[in-house]
C-alpha positions in Angstrom: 94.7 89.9 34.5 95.6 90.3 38.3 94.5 87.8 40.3 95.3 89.5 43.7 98.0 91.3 45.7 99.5 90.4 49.3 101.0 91.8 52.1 103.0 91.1 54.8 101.4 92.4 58.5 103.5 91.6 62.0 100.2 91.6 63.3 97.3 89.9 61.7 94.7 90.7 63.6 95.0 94.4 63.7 96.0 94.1 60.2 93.1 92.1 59.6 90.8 95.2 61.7 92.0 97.7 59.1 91.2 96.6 56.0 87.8 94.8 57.4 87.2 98.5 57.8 89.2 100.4 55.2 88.1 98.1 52.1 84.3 98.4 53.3 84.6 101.9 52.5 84.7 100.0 48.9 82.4 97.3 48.9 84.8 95.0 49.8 84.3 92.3 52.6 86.8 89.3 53.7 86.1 86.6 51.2 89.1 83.7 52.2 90.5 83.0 54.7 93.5 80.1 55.3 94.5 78.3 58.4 97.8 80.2 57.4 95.6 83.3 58.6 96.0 84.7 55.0 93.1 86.4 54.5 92.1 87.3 50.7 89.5 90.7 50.8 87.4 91.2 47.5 84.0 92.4 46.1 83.7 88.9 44.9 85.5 85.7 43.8 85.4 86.5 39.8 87.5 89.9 40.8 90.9 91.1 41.9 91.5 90.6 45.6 94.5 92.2 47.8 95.1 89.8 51.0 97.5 90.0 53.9 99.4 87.3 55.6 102.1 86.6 58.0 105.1 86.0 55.9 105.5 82.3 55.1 108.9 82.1 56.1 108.5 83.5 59.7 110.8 86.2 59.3 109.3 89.9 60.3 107.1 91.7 57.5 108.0 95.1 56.0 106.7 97.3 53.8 108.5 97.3 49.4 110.0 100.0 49.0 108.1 102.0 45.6 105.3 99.0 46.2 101.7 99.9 46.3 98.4 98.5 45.8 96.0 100.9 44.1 92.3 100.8 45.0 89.1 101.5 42.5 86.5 103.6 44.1 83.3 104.5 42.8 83.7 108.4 43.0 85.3 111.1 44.2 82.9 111.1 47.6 84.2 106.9 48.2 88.2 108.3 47.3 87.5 110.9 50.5 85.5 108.5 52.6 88.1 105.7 52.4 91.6 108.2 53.0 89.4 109.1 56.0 88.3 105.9 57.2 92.1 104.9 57.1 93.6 107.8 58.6 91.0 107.4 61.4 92.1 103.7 62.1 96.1 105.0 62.1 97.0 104.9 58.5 99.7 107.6 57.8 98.7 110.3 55.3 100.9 110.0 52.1 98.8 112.3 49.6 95.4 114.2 50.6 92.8 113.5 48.5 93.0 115.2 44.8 93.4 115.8 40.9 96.6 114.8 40.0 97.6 115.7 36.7 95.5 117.4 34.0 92.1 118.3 34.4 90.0 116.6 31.9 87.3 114.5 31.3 89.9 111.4 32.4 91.0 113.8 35.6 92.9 111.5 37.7 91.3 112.0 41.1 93.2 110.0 44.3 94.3 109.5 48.2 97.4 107.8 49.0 98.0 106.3 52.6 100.0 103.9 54.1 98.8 101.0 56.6 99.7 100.5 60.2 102.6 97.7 58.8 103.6 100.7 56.6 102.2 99.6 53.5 101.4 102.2 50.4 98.0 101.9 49.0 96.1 104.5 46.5 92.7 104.9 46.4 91.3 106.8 43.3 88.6 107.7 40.6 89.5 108.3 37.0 86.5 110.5 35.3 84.9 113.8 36.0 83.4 114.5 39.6 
């Protein structure tokens, strides 16, 4: 159903230094990229992307406020590995990894950060450990 997600970054190729990193955590790799300098990051073409860009109409970037891109991961281990990876490259904590809400076999296990343009992003694992 979702094709992809964008955001805005003041400064692409910082921006673009982050999630080459972050997103590898999670498989992901740069997979477009337009003479725009959007640049579209996925595991592949058939699945959901999230891209960043310079906005289109030149003005400065900021970050929605109550917007954010949630991340799959592949377990608990990738959830950690990722909130590291981006609080390593200057991401600012917004939730340590953990279970949030009920404990059960569908145990909702995440990491919330934000990117160096202030964007929110979640990175989680539904399922047991």
């Amino acid at each position: 159903m979702i094709g992809y997600a964008m955001f805005g970054t003041n400064d692409l190729e910082k921006a673009r230094g982050f999630y080459d990193a972050v997103l590898g955590e999670l498989g992901a790799k740069r997979v477009m990229e337009f003479p725009t300098g959007a640049t579209a990051y996925g595991t592949d073409m058939e699945r959901p992307m999230i891209a960043i860009t310079p906005p289109h109409d030149g003005q400065p970037a900021s970050a929605g406020n109550g917007s954010m891109i949630a991340l799959a991961a592949a377990s608990r281990a990738e959830v950690d590995a990722t909130h590291a990876k981006a609080l390593a490259l200057g991401a600012a904590d917004e939730g340590a990894p953990g279970v949030r809400g009920e404990l059960g076999p569908q145990a909702f296990y995440g990491a919330y950060f934000r990117d160096p343009d202030g964007n929110k992003l979640c990175v989680f694992k539904v399922g047991p450990a």
